[in-house]
C-alpha positions, 0 to 999 in steps of 0.5 A: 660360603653356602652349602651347594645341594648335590644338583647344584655341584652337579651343575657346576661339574657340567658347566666346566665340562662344557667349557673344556669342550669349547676350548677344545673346539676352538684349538680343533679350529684353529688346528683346521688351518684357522677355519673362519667359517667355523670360529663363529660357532664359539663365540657369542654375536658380540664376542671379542678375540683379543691378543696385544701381538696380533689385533682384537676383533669383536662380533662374529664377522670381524673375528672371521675376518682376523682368522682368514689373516691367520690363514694367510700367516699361520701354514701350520698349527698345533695347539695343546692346552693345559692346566685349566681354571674355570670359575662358574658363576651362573651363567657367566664364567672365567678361565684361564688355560696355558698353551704350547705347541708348534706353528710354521708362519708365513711372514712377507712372502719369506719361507716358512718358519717353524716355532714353538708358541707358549702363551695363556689364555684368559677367557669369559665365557657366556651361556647363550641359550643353553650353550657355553661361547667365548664372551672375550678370548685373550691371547698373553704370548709368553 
């Protein structure tokens, strides 16, 4: 394996910073009641949102559209993330993240049901013009 020069190890050190930082902005997201006018702004225009239990949507309309169903099912959300990889190749990058936390869901006008959620996330990233998006997030219930 080649030797990294100090500008190219600090590179890679800001591009896994900025990838905690769009993990962060999406569980903030989801958190502010699914907001659909807001996830957007993670993904890249053709993004996918991918999750075997509940749908998969590509491109920025159709993930709008998943989160304003999410709103409709989900009253509360609080997602905590933690142990990530990320692998950074260039302008591409993988990674993959565990989650736990609390939600309280609506289902067929019953009352609220409150359950702690353990899943993993495993992501592609993508640099679009200069800014770390989702390329295809993948939602694994455990």
């Amino acid at each position: 394996m080649a030797q990294l020069t100090l500008e190219e190890r600090i590179t890679r050190l800001e591009d896994i910073e900025a990838i905690k930082q769009l993990k962060a902005r999406y569980c903030d997201i989801c958190d502010d009641d699914h907001n659909p006018d807001r996830i957007a702004s993670v993904f890249a225009p053709d993004g996918i949102w991918e999750s075997q239990d509940y749908g998969t949507a590509q491109g920025h309309a159709a993930i709008q559209d998943l989160f304003r169903g999410f709103q409709k099912l989900i009253r509360f959300s609080q997602h905590n993330v933690m142990n990530p990889i990320i692998e950074v190749h260039g302008q591409r990058a993988t990674g993959r993240w565990y989650f736990f936390g609390p939600f309280t869901f609506t289902e067929n006008d019953q009352p609220p049901e409150a359950r702690w959620t353990a899943l993993r996330y495993e992501d592609d990233y993508v640099k679009v013009d200069g800014e770390w998006k989702y390329q295809h997030l993948r939602v694994h219930l455990r």
